[in-house]
C-alpha positions as CSV (number, residue, x, y, z in Angstrom):
1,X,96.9,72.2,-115.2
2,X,94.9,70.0,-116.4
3,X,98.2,67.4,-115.4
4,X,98.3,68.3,-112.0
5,X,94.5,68.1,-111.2
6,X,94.8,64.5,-112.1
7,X,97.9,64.0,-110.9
8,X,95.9,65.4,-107.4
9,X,93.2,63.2,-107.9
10,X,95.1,60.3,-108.1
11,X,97.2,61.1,-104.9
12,X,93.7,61.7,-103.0
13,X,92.4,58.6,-104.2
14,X,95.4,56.8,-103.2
15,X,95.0,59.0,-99.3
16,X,92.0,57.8,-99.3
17,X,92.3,53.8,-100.1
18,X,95.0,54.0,-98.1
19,X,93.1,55.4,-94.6
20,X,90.3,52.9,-95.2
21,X,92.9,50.3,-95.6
22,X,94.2,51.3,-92.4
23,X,91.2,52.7,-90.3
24,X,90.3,50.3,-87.2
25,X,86.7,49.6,-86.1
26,X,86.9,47.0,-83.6
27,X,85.8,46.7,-80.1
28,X,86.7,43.8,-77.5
29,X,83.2,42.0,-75.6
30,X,83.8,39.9,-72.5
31,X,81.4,36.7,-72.9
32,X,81.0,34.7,-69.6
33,X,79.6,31.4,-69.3
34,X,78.6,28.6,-67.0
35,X,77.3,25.0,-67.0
36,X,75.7,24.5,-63.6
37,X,74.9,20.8,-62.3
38,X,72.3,19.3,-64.2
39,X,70.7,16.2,-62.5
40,X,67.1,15.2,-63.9
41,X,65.3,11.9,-63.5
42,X,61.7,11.2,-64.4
43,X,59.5,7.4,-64.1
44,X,57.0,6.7,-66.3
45,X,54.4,4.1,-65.3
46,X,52.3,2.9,-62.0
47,X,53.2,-0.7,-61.9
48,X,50.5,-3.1,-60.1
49,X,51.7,-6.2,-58.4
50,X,49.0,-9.2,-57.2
51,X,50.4,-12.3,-56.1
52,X,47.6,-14.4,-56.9
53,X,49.2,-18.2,-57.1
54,X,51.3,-20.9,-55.9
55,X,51.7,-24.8,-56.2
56,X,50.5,-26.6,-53.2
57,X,53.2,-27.7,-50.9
58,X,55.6,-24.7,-52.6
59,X,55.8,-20.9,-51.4
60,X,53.5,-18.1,-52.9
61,X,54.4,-17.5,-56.6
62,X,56.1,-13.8,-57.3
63,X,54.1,-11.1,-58.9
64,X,56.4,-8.9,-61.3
65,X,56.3,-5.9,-63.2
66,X,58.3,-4.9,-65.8
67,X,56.6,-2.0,-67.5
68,X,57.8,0.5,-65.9
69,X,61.0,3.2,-67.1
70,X,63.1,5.5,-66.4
71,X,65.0,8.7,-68.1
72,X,68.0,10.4,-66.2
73,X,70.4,13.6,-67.4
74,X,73.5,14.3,-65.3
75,X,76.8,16.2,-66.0
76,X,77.7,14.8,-62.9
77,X,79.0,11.1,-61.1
78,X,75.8,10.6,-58.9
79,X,74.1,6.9,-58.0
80,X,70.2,6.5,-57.4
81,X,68.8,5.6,-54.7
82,X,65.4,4.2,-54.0
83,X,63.3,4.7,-50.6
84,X,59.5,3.7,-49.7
85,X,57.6,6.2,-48.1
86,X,56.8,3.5,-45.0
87,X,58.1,-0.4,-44.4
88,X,56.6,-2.8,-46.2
89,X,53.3,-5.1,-44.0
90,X,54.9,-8.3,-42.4
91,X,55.2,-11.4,-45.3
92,X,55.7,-9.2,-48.0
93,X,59.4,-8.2,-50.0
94,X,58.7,-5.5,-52.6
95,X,62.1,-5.0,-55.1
96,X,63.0,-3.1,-57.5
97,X,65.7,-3.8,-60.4
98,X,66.8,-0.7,-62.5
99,X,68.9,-1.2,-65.4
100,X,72.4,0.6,-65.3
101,X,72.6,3.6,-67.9
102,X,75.7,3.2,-70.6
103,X,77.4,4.9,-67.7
104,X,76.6,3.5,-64.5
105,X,76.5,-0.1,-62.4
106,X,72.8,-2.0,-61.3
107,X,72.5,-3.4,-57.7
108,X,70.1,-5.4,-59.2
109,X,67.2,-6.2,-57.8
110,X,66.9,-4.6,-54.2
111,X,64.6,-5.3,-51.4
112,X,63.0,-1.5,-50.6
113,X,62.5,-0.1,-47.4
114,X,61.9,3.1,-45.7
115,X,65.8,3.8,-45.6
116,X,67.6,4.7,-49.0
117,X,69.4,2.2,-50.5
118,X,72.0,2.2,-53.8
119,X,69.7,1.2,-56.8
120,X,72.3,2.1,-59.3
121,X,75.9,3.7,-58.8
122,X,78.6,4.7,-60.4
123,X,76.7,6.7,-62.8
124,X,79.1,9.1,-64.9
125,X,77.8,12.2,-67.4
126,X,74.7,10.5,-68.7
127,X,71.3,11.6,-70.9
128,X,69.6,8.0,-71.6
129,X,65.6,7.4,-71.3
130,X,63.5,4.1,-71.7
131,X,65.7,2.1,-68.8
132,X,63.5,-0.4,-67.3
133,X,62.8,-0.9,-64.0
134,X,61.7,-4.3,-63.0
135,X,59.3,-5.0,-59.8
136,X,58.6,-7.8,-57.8
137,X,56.7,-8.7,-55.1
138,X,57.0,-11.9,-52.9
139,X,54.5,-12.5,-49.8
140,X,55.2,-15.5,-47.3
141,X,52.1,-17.8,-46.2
142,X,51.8,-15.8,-42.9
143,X,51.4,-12.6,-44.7
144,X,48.1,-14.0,-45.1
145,X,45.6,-11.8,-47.6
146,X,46.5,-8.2,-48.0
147,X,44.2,-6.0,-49.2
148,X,45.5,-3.6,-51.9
149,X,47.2,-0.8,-50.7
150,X,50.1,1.1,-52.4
151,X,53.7,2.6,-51.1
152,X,55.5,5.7,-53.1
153,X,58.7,4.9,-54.1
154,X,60.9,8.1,-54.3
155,X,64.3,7.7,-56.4
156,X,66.7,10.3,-55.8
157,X,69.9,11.1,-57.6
158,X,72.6,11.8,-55.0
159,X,76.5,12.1,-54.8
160,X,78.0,8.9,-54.6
């Protein structure tokens, strides 16, 4: 008797590894995801431009400003452009100059109007800050004295 209760005891135990062994607690999960278009770019910086000099005989020297910067983050190919929120007064030539991200191609430095224009292109997925942007400011004679005003410059990163 005392053969069979262990002998019993030893097939339960063996039952019992063996439906724990085989026993299935699973269950399936569906996990959706998405990147959506990302397409950030932020200026840091007011730049102030005074053209203030010139040798006598020679045109009016260029005032420049380099201080200012730029960060951008696309998973995108976009450009920049760069538009002035009116035309510039008669005499004067405002540009701008950004420098390319690792990713994209400089126009270098482009007179600004009112109208968009390419300031950068060919920009492929990109997340760079502390890109300079270089401003300069050219006035003829006839411009004659201008007294300071200021023009917003929006950038905007578009489809190519």
């Amino acid at each position: 008797m005392k053969k069979l209760t262990t002998v019993l005891a030893v097939a339960g135990l063996i039952c019992a590894t063996s439906g724990i062994a085989l026993a299935s607690d699973t269950a399936t999960q569906t996990v959706t995801y998405e990147v959506v278009a990302i397409n950030e770019l932020s200026v840091s910086g007011n730049p102030a431009l005074t053209v203030n000099a010139a040798t006598a005989g020679s045109p009016l020297t260029q005032a420049t400003d380099a201080t200012t910067t730029y960060a951008i983050t696309t998973n995108q190919t976009r450009k920049i452009t760069g538009a002035l929120d009116t035309i510039m007064p008669v005499g004067l030539t405002l540009k701008a100059n950004l420098t390319e991200p690792s990713t994209g191609i400089s126009a270098d430095a482009v007179t600004l109007t009112d109208v968009a224009t390419d300031l950068v292109t060919a920009i492929g997925p990109v997340a760079e800050s502390d890109l300079g942007i270089a401003f300069s400011l050219d006035a003829t004679v006839a411009a004659g004295p201008v007294v300071s005003a200021s023009k917003t410059l929006t950038l905007t990163i578009a489809a190519p």
